[in-house]
SEFIDO-534868 format. One line per 8 residues: their letters; for each residue x negated, y negated, z negated of N, C-alpha, C, O. Coordinates in pm, whole numbers. Atoms other than C-alpha are relative to their C-alpha. Layout:
N
a	X,Y,Z,X,Y,Z,X,Y,Z,X,Y,Z ~ ...;
REM end
This chain:
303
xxxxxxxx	42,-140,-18,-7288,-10422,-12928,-20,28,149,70,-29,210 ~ 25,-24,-91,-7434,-10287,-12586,99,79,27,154,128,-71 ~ -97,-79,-88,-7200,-10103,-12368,-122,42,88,-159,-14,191 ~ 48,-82,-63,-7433,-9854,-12287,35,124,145,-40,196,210 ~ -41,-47,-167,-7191,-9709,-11969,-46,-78,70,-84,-35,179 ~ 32,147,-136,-7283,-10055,-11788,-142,34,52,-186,-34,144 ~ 171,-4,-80,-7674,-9913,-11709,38,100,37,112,192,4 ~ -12,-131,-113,-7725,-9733,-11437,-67,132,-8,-51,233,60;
xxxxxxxx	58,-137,-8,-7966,-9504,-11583,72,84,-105,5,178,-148 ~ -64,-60,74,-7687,-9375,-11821,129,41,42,198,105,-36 ~ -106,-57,-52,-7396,-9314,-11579,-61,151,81,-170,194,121 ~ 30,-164,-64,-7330,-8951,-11438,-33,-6,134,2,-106,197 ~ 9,-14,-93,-7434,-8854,-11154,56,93,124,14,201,166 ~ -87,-108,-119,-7181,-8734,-10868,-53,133,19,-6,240,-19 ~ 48,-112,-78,-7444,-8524,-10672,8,124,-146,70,230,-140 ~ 8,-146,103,-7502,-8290,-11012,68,-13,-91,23,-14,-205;
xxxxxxxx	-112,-30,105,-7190,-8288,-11178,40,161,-11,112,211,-97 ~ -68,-139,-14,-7117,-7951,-11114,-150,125,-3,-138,239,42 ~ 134,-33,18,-7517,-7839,-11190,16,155,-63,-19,257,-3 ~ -7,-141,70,-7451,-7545,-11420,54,87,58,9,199,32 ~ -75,-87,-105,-7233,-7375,-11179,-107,38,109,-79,154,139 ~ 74,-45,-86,-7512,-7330,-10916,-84,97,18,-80,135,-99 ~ 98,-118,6,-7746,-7063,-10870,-142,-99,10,-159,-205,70 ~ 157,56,7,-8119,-7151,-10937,-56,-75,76,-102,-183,42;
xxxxxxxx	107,77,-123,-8285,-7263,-10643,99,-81,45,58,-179,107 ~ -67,145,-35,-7991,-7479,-10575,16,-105,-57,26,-218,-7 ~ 87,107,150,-8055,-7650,-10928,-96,-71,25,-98,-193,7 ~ 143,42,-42,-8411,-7679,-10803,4,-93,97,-53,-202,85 ~ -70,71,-175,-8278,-7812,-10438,-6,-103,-5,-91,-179,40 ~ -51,127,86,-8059,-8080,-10637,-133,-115,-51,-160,-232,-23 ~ 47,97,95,-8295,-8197,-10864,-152,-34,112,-191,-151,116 ~ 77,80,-119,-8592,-8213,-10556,18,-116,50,-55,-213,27;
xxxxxxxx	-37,127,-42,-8411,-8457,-10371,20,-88,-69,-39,-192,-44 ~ 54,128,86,-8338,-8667,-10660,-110,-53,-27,-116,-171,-63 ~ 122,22,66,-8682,-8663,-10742,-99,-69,142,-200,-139,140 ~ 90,96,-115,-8794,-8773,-10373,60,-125,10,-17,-214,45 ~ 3,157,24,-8590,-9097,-10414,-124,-62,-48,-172,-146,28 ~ 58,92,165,-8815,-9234,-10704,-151,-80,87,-197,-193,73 ~ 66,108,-104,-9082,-9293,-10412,-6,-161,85,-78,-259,104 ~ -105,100,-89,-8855,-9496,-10207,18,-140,-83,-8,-249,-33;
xxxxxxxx	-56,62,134,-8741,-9684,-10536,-113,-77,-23,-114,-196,8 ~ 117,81,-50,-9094,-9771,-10577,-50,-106,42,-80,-212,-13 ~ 31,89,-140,-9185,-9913,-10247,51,-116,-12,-26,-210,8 ~ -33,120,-35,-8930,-10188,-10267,-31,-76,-113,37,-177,-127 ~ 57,108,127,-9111,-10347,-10597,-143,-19,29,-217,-78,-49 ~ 160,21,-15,-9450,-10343,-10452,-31,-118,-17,-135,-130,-81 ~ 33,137,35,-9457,-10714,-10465,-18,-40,-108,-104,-124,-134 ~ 31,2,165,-9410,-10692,-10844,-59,43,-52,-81,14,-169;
xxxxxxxx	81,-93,77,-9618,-10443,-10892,-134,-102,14,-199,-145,-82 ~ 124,81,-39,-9903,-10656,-10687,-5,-106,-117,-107,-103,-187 ~ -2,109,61,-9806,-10966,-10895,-56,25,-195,-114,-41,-280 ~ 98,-27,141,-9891,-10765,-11216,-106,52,-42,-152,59,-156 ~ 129,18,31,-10193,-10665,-11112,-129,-98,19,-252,-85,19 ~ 58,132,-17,-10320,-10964,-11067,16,-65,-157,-74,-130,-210 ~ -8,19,171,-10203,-11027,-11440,-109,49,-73,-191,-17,-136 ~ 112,-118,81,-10416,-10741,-11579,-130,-82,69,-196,-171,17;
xxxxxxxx	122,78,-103,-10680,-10854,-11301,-108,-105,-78,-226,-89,-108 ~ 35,96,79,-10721,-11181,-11478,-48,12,-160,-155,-34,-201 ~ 7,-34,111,-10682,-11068,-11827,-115,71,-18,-174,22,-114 ~ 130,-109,42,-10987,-10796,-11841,-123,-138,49,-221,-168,-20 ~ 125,60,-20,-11202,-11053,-11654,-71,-145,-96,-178,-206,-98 ~ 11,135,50,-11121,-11340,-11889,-17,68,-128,26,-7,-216 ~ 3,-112,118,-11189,-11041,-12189,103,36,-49,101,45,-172 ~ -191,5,45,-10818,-10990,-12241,26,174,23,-44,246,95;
xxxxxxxx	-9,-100,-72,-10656,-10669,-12230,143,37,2,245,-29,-16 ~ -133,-73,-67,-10402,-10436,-12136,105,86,-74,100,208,-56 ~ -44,-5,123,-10144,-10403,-12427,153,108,46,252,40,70 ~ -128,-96,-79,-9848,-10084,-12292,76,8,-146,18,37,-251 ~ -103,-44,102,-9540,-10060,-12531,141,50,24,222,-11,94 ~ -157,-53,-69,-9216,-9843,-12501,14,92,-134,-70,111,-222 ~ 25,-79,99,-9081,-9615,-12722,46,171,63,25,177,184 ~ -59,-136,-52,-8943,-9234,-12640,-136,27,122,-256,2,121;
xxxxxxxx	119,-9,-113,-9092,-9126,-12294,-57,-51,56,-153,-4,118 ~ 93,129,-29,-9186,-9486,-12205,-92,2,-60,-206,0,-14 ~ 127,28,139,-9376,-9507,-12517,-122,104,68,-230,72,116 ~ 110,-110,-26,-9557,-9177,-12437,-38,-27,163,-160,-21,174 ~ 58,42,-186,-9615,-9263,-12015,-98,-81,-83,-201,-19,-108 ~ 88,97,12,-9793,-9582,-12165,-91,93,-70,-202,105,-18 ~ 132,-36,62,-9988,-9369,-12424,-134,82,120,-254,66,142 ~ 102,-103,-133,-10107,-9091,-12118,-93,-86,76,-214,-60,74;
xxxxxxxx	53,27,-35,-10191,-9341,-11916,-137,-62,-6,-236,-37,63 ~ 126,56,141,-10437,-9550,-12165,-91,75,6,-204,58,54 ~ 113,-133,-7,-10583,-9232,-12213,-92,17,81,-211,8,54 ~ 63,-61,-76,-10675,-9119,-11913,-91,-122,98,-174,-88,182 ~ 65,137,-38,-10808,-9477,-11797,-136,19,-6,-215,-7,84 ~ 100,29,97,-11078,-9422,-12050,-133,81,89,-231,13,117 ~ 60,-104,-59,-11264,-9077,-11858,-5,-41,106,-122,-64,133 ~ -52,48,-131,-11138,-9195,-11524,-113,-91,71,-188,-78,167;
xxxxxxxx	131,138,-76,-11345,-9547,-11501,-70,-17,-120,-156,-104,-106 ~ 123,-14,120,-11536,-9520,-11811,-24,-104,-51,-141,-141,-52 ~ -18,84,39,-11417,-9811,-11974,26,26,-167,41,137,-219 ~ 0,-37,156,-11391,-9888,-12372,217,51,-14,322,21,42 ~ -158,-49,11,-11067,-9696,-12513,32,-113,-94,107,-74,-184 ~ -56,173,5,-11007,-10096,-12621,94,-28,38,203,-59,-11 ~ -52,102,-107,-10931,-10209,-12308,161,20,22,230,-66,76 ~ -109,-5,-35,-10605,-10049,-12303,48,82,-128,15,194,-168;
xxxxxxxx	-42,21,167,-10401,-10110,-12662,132,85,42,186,52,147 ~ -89,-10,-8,-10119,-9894,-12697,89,13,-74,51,84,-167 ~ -115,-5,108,-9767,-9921,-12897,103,61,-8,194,30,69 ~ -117,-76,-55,-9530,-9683,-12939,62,-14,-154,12,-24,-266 ~ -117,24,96,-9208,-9716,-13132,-14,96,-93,58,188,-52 ~ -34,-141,106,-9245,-9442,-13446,-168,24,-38,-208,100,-127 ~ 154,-63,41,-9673,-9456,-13417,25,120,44,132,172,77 ~ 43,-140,-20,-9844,-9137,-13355,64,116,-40,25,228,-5;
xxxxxxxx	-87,-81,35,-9618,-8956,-13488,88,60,103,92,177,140 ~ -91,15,-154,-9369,-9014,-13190,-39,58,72,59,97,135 ~ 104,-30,-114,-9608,-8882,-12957,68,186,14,89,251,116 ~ -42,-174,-56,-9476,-8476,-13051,151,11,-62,237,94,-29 ~ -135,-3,63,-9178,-8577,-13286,82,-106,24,30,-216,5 ~ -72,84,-14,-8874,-8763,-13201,36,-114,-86,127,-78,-161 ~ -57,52,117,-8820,-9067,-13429,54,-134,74,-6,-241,70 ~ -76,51,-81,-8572,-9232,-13208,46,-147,-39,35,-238,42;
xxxxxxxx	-30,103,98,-8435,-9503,-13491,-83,-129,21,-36,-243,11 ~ 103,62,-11,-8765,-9663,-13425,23,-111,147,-12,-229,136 ~ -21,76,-103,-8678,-9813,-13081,95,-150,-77,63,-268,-68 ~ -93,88,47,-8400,-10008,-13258,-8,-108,-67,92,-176,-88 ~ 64,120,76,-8607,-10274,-13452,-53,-119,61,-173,-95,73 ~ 60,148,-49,-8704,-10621,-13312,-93,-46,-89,-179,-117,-38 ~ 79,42,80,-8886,-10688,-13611,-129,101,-9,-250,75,-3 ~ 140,-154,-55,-9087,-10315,-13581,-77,-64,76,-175,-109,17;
xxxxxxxx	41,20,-84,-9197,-10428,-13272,-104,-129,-23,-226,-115,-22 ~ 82,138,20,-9334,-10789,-13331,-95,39,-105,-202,-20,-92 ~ 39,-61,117,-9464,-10596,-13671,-158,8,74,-269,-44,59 ~ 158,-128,-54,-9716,-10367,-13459,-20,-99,81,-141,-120,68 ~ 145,36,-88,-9829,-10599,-13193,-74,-172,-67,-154,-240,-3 ~ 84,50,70,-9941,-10850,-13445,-96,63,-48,-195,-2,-78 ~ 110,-44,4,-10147,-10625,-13515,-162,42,15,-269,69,-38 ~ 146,-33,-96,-10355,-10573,-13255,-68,-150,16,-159,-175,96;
xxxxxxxx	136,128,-32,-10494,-10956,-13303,22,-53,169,-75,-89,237 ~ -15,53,-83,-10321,-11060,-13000,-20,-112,45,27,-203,-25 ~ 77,159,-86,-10464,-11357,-12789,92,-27,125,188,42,160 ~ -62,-2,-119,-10378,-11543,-12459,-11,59,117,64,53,215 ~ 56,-57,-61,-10585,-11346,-12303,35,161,61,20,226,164 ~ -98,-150,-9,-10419,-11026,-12315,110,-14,132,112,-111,208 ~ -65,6,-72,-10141,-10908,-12102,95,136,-76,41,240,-114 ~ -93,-97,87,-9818,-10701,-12276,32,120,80,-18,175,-19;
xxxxxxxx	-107,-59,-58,-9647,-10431,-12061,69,78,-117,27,144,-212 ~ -129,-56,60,-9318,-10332,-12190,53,81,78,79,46,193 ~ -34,-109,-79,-9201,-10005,-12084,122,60,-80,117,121,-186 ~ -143,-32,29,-8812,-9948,-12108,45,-7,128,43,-91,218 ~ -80,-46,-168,-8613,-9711,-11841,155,-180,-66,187,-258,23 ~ -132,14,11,-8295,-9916,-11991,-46,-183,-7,42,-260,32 ~ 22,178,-33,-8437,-10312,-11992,-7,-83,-109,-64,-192,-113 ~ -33,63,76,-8328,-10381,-12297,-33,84,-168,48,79,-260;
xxxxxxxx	-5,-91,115,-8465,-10145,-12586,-114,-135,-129,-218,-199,-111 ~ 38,136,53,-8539,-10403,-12865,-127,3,-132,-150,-99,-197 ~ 131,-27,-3,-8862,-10257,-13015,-81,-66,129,-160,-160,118 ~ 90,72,-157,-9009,-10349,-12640,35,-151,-27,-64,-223,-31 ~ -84,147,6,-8781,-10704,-12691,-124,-44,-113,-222,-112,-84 ~ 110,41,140,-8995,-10751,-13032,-145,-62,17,-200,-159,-36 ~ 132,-12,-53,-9312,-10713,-12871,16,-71,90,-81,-145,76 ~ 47,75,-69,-9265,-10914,-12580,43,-96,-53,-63,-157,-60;
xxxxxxxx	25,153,53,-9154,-11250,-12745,-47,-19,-86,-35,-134,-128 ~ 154,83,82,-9448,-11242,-13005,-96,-18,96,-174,-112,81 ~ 85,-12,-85,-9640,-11170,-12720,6,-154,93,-95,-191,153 ~ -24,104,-135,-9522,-11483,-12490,-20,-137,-141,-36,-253,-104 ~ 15,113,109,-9554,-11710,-12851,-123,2,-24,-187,-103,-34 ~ 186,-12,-33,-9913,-11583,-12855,-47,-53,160,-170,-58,161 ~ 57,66,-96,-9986,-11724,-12525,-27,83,125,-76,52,234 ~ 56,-110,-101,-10007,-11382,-12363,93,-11,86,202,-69,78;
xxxxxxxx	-96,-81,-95,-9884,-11232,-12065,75,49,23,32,163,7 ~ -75,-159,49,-9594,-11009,-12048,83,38,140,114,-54,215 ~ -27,-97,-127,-9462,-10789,-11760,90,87,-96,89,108,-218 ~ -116,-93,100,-9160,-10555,-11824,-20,93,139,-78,53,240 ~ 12,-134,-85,-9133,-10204,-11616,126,66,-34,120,122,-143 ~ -151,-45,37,-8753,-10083,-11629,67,41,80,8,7,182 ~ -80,-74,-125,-8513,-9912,-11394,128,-12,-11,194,92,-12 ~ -143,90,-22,-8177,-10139,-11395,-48,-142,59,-153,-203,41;
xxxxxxxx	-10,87,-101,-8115,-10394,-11166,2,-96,-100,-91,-173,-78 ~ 16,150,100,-8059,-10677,-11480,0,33,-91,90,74,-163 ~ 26,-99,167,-8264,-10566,-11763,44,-180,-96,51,-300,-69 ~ -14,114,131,-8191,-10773,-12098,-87,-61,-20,-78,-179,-57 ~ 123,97,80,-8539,-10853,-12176,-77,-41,154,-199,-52,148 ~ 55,97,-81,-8613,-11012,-11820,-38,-148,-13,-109,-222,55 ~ 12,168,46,-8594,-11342,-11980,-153,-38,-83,-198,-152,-94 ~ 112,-40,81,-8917,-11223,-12193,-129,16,82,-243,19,36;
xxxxxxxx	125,-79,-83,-9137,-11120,-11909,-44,-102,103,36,-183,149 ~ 58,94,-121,-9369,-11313,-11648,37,63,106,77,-5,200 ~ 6,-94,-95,-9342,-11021,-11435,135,119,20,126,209,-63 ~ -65,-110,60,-9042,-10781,-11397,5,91,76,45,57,187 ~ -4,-102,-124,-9063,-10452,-11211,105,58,-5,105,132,-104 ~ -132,-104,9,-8733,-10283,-11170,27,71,107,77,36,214 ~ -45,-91,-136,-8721,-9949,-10988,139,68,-55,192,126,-150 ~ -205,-45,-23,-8366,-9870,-10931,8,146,-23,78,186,70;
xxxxxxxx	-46,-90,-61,-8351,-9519,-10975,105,95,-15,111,216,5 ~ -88,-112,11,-8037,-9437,-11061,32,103,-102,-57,157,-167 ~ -50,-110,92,-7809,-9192,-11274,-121,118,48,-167,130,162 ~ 50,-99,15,-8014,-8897,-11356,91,117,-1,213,126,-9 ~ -59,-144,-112,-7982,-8531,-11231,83,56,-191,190,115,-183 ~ -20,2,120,-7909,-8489,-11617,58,-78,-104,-9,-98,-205 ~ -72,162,44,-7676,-8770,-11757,-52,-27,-116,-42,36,-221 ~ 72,39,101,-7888,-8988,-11936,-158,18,-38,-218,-50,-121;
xxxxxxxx	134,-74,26,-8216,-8827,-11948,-98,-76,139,-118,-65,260 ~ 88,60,-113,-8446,-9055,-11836,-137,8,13,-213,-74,63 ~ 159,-31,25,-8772,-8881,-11911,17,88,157,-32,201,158 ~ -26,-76,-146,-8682,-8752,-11518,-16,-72,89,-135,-99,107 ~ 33,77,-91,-8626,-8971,-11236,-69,-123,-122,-188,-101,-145 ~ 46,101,44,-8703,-9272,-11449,-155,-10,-30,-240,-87,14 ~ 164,-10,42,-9027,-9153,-11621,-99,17,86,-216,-19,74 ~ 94,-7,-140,-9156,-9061,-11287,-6,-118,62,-98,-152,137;
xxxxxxxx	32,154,-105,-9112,-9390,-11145,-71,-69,-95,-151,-148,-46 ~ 64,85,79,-9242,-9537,-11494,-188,86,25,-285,10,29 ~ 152,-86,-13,-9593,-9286,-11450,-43,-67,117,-146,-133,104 ~ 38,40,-89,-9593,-9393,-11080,-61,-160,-9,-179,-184,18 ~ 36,142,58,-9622,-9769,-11177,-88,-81,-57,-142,-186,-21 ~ 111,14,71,-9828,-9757,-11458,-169,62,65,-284,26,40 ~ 124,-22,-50,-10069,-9577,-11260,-73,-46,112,-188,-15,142 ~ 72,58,-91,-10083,-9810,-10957,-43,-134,-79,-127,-199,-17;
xxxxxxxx	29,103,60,-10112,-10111,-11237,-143,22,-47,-229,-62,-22 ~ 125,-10,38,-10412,-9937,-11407,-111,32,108,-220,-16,79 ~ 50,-30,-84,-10566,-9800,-11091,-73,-87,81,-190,-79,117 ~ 43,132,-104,-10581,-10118,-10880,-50,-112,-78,-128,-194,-30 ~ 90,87,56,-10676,-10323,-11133,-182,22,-34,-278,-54,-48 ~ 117,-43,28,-10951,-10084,-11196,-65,-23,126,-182,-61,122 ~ 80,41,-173,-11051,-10135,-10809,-51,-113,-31,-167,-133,-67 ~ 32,115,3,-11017,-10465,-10825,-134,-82,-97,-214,-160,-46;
xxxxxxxx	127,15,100,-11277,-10525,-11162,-89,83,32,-162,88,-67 ~ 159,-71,-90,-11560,-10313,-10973,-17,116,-39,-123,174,-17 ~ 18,-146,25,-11445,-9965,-11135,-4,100,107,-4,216,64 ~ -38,-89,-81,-11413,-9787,-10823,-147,-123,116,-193,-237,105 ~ 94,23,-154,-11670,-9832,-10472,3,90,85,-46,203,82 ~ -73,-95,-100,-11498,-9732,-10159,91,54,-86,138,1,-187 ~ -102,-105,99,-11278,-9435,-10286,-47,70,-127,22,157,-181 ~ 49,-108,74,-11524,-9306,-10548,-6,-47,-171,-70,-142,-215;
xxxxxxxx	13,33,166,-11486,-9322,-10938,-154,-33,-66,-223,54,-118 ~ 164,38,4,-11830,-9490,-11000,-15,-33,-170,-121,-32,-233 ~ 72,-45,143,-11750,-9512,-11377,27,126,-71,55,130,-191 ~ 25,-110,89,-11758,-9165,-11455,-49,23,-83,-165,-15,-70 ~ 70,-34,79,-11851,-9036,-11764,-45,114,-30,21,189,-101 ~ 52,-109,-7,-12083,-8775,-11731,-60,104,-136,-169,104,-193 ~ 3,-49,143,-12001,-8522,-12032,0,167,49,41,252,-29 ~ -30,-145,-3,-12006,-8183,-11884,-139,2,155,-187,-91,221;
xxxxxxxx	54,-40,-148,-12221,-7988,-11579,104,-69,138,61,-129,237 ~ -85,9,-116,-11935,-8045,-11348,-2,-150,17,-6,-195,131 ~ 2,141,-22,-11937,-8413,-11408,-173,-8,70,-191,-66,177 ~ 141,36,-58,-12323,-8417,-11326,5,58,100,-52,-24,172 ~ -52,-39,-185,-12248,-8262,-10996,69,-99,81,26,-155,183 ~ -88,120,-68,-11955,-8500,-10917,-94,-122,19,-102,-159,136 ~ 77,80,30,-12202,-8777,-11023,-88,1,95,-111,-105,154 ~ 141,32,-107,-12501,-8684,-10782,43,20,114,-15,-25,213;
xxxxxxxx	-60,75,-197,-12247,-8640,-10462,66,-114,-64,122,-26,-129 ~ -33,131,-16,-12100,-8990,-10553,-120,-76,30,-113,-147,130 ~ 174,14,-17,-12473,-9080,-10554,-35,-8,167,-35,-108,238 ~ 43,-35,-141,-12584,-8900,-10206,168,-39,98,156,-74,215 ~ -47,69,-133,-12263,-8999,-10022,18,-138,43,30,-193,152 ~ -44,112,-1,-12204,-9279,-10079,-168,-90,63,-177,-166,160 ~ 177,32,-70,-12630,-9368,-10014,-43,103,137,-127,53,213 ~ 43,-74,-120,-12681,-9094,-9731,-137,82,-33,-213,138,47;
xxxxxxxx	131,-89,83,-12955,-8932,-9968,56,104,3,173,143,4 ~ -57,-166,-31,-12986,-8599,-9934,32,46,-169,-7,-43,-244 ~ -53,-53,150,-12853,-8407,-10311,-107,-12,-78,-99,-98,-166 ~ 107,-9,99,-13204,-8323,-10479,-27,-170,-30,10,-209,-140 ~ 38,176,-3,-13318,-8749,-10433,102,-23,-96,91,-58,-213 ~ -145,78,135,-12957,-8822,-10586,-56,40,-100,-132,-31,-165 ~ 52,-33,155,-13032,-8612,-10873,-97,-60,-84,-85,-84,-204 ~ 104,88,42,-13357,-8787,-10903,24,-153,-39,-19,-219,-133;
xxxxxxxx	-8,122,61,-13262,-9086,-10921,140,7,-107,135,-46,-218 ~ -97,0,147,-12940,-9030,-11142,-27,7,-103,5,-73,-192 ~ 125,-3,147,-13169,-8905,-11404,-54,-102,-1,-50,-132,-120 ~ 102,93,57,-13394,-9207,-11395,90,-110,-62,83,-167,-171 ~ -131,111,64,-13069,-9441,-11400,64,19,-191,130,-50,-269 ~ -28,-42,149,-13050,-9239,-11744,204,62,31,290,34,-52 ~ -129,-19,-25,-12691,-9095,-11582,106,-95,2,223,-68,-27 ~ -72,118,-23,-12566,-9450,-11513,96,3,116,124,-113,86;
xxxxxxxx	-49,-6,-126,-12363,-9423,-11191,33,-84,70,56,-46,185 ~ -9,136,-47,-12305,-9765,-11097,-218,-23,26,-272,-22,136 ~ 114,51,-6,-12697,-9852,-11173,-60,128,85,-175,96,115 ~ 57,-91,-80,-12788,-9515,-10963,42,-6,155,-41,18,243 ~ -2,67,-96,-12598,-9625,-10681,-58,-122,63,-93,-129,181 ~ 86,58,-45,-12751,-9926,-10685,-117,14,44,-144,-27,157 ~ 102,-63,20,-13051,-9798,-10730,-36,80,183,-113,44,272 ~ 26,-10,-122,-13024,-9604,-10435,72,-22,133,80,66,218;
xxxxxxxx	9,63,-98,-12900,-9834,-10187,-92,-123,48,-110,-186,152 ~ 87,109,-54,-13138,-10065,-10247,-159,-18,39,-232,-92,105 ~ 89,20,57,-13393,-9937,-10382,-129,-82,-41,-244,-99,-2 ~ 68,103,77,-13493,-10172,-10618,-11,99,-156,51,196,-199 ~ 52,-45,147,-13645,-10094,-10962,97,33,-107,149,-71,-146 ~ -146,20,122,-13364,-9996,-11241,-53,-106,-94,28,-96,-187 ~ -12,96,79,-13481,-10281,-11445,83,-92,46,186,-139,-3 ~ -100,111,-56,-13390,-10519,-11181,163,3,21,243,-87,-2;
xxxxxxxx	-151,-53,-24,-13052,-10333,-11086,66,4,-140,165,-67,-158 ~ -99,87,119,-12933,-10341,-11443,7,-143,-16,108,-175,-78 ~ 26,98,65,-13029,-10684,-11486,131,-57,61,229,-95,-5 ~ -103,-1,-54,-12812,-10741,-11200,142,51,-3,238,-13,38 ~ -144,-47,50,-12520,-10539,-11298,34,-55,-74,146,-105,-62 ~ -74,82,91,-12501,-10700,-11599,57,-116,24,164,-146,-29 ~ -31,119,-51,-12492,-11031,-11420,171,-17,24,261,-90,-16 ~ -128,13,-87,-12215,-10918,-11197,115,107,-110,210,176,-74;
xxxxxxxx	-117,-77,72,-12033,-10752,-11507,28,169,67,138,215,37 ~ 19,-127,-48,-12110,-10371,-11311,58,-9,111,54,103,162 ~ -55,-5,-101,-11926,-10473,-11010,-142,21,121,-223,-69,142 ~ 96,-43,-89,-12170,-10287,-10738,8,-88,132,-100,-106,188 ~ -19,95,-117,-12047,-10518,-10440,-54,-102,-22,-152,-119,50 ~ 63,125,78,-12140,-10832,-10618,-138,46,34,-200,5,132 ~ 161,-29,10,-12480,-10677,-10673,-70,28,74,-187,-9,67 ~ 55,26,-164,-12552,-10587,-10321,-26,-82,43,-141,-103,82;
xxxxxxx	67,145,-16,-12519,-10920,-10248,-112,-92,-10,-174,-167,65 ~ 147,91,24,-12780,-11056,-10447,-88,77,27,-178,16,84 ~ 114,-6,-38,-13012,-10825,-10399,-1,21,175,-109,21,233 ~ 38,35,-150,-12963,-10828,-10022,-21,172,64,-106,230,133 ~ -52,-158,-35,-12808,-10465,-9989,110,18,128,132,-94,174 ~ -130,-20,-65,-12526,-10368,-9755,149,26,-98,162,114,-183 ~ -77,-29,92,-12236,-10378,-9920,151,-20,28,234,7,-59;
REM end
């Protein structure tokens, strides 16, 4: 049986033992400064973090993808993030599989029981037709929640990848993972409640894993979200200044050519840095899989 006092994200925490006694804004005070650790906490895993995006990295380019599983507020970080991937760089809502302990259900209702299965777990990510190609993340504040356990050793018997994301210094299912990120952060301002510091360091994480990988596979040029998906007015605005700044065209030209790109934003940048024909510039994108740097290259752009 676990001796759940032994993790650190389930012991009390000195500084707010005495929390209810305070007046408001010193509640607020408290729980600030806890909450500016989780930065700090961070920082000293950057090497792990790098090392798993270089996991993902590989995986999308070799057609593999990006498989998030946790259950409680892990579960749900992995689902948000997935999500918002999709709008973001305008990738298939594929590319990033997600598993949460209880299904969709979980997502507004607690069905807690669900973490507790090893067999659950291996259950659902057979599911998804897992390959070697893939890459798992397992998302547990506590290291050891054995739904996540389930899922990463079908995952490592399938040939895949697996990375763990946890916030104790010696999670249980490190033995499971290629990759292990562990931000330290400590008893919560709330004993136990790790949808707080923890979940914030698990959001922070997940979003430099999906982010930089998205750099890295040619979703992003310079600082600008180049796969937008242009579903509203406001997006076709954003769309024709990513266009004109990024080319030095004045706004009306962008527009012009965004429209001809058919609202492509990768093939409209090309388009107008090189200007070359949009036949040729798709032909080329496709080549280079939409990566716009690549495609400068060949056609003999700046890039």
């Amino acid at each position: 049986m676990m001796k759940f006092d032994k993790l650190e994200t389930e012991r009390s925490n000195p500084r707010t033992r005495n929390i209810d006694e305070l007046p408001t804004i010193e509640m607020l005070r408290l729980m600030n400064e806890e909450d500016a650790t989780v930065p700090l906490s961070v920082r000293d895993v950057l090497a792990e973090i790098a090392s798993a995006v270089e996991l993902c990295t590989n995986a999308i380019e070799n057609g593999g993808r990006i498989i998030y599983a946790g259950a409680g507020t892990s579960g749900r970080l992995g689902v948000l993030d997935a999500a918002e991937v999709v709008p973001t760089f305008g990738v298939s809502k594929d590319l990033f599989v997600t598993l949460m302990a209880g299904g969709n259900d979980a997502l507004t209702t607690p069905v807690e029981q669900a973490e507790d299965s090893e067999d659950l777990g291996a259950s659902e990510v057979e599911k998804t037709s897992i390959t070697a190609n893939d890459v798992v993340v397992g998302i547990t504040a506590s290291g050891r929640t054995p739904f996540v356990g389930g899922i990463l050793k079908y995952a490592r018997k399938k040939g895949a990848r697996t990375i763990l994301v946890c916030n104790v210094g010696d999670p249980g299912l490190k033995d499971y993972a290629d990759v292990t990120i562990a931000v330290r952060t400590g008893p919560e301002v709330i004993t136990g409640s790790t949808r707080l510091k923890a979940g914030t360091a698990q959001k922070m994480v997940l979003n430099m894993i999906s982010t930089i990988t998205m750099v890295k596979v040619g979703r992003v040029f310079g600082n600008y979200m180049i796969g937008v998906k242009i579903l509203n007015e406001k997006l076709v605005d954003r769309a024709t200044r990513i266009v004109s700044e990024i080319s030095d065209l004045p706004y009306e030209e962008s527009a012009k050519i965004l429209e001809e790109s058919g609202r492509d934003v990768p093939l409209a940048i090309l388009m107008a840095l090189t200007g070359a024909k949009k036949e040729e510039c798709e032909r080329i994108l496709k080549k280079n899989r939409g990566n716009i740097r690549l495609s400068l290259k060949e056609l003999g752009g700046v890039s």
